[in-house]
N, C-alpha and C positions, 0 to 999 in steps of 0.2 A: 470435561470441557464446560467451562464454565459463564464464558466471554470476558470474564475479567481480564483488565491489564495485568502485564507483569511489571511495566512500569509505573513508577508512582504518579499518579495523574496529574499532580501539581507542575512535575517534570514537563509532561506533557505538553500541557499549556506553556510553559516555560518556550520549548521547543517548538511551538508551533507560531509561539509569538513571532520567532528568531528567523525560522523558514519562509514566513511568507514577505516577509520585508528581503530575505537573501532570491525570493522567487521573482518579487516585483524589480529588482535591482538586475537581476539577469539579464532582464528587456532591455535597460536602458541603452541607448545607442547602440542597437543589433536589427539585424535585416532581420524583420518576422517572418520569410519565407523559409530560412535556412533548415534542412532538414531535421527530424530529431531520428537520433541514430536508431533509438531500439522501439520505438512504437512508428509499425510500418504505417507511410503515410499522413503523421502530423508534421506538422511544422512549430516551430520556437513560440510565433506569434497564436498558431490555434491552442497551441498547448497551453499559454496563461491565459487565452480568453477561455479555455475549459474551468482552470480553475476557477477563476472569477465566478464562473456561471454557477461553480459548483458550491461556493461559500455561500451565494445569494439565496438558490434553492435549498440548502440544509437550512439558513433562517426564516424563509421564508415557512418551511415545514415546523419548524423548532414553534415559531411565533403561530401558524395558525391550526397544528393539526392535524393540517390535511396536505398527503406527499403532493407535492407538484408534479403536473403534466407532462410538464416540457421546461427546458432548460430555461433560466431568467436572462434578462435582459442583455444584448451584446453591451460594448461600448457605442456609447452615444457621436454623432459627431463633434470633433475637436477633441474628444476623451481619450488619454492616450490609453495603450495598454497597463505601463504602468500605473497610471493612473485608475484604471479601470479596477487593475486587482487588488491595491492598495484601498479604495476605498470598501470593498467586495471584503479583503480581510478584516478592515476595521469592525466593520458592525460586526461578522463573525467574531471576533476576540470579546467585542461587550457583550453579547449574548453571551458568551459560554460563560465566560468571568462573572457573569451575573447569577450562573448557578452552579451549586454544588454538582460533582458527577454523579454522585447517586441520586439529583433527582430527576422525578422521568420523565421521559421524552419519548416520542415517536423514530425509531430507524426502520431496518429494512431487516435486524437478525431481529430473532424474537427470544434469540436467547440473552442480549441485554437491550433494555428499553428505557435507558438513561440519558442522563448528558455523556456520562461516561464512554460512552459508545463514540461520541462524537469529538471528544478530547483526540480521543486515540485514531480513528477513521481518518480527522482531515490532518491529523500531526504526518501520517505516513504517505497520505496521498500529495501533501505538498511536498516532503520531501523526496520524494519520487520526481515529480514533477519540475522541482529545484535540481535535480540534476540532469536531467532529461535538457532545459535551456540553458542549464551551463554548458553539459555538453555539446548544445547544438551552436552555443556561440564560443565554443573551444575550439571546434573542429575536429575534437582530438578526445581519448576519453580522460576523461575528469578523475582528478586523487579524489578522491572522497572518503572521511571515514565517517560513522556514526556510531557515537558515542555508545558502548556495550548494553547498559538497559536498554536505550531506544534500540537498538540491533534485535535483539532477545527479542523486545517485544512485538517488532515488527515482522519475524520470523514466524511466533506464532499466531500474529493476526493473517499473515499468509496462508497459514495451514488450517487455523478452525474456522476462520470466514473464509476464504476464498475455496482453497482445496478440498474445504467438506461440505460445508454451508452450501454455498456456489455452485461448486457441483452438483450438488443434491438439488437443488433447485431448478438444474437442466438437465437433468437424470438422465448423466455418463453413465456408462455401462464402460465397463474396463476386457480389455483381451488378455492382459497379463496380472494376474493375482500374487499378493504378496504383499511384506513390508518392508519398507525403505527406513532404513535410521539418517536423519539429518540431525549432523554434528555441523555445532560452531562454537569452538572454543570451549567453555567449559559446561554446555548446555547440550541436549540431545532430545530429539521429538522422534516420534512413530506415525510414517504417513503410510496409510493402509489402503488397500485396492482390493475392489472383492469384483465378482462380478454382477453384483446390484449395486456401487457404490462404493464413496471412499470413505476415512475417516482419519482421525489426529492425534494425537498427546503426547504429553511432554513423557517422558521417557526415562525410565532407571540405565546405565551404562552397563550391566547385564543381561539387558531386554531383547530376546531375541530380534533378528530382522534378516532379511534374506539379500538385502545390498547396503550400503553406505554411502553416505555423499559425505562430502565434508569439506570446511574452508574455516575461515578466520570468519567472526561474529558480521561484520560491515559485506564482508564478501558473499557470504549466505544470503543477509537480507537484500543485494541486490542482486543477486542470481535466482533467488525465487520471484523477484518484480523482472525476471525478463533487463535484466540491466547492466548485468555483464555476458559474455560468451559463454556456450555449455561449458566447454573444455576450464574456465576456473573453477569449477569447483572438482574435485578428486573424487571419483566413482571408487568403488570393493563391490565386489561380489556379482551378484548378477545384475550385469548393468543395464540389463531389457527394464528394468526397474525402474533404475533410476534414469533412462528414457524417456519410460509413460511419465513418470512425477513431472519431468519438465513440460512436456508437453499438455498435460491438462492443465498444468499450472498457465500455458502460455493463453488455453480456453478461459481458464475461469476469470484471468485478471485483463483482458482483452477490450 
């Protein structure tokens, strides 16, 4: 485990130029109360003033150094939402555009300490988040695909940042030991449980493991963000397994 992408960072950015303008467009003309289905307790409208808050504070860490306290600034009065995370993405896109991924930066893994980190972290957290107020101003759940590298890569920033990382940082202890293989499409990871801890990697397809999950590439990456139903993605083998997986996964990314 490396913390590297799998996708190519230039994509990245491509992609997160694309999401946050499809995230700010979500709001437009929609009741900011309206629930959001799979994160218990938000609503449409807190959900892009999160992001908002969260573009602000990565540059406000990016430019000075030192992680911020507490969240930046709401929308001011008269500022709409859209407006709010629109102008919240802009400065995030010139900052990053402004430097290469490999050079460094302050995050929160310490296994990368680039811009890199931050291409890839707010590409998947917005689109999470962009389907999160679509869905909430659909009513209904959203088609969505993402595009198979973004997929891939989003899968396994699920599993070495959150699933290991994350955990290991609130040091879960697990009741059920073992390995789960997470199949999507034509990729395969090894998420591990012990009982001091989990861990991750990408995976040869005659790599032992003691249960299976599996879906299509898009279906995976939103069944590990908690963003589809357990039942789509297809359990084998000892599914106590692939239970715990969901459920720590639902801890870490919470």
């Amino acid at each position: 485990m490396t913390g590297r992408a799998l996708a190519d960072y230039g994509r990245l950015l491509e992609v997160l130029r694309a999401e946050g303008e499809l995230l700010a467009t979500s709001a437009l003309g929609t009741d900011p109360h309206l629930p959001v289905r799979y994160a218990a307790g938000m609503t449409l409208g807190e959900t892009v003033r999160h992001v908002g808050s969260v573009y602000r504070m990565v540059v406000a860490w990016l430019r000075s150094g030192v992680q911020p306290t507490r969240w930046q600034r709401a929308p001011v009065p008269g500022e709409s939402l859209v407006e709010y995370v629109r102008s919240g993405h802009r400065e995030l896109m010139a900052e990053l555009s402004a430097h290469d991924p490999a050079d460094a930066a302050p995050s929160w893994w310490p296994l990368d300490q680039t811009y890199g980190f931050w291409y890839r972290r707010l590409t998947h957290e917005t689109i999470v988040h962009r389907y999160d107020a679509q869905d909430a101003a659909a009513a209904m759940t959203v088609t969505m695909r993402v595009e198979d590298e973004i997929a891939f890569d989003g899968i396994d920033e699920a599993l070495s940042l959150w699933f290991t990382h994350r955990l290991g940082v609130l040091g879960v202890t697990n009741a059920w030991t073992g390995r789960v293989a997470v199949l999507a499409g034509r990729r395969r990871w090894i998420a591990q449980m012990t009982a001091t801890g989990t861990a991750s990697w990408q995976a040869e397809p005659d790599e032992p493991a003691d249960a299976t999950v599996s879906t299509d590439p898009t279906g995976m990456y939103l069944w590990l963000w908690g963003r589809r139903p357990y039942g789509t993605a297809t359990p084998d083998g000892d599914t106590v397994g692939v239970d715990q997986l969901w459920h720590l996964l639902r801890l870490a990314t919470r």
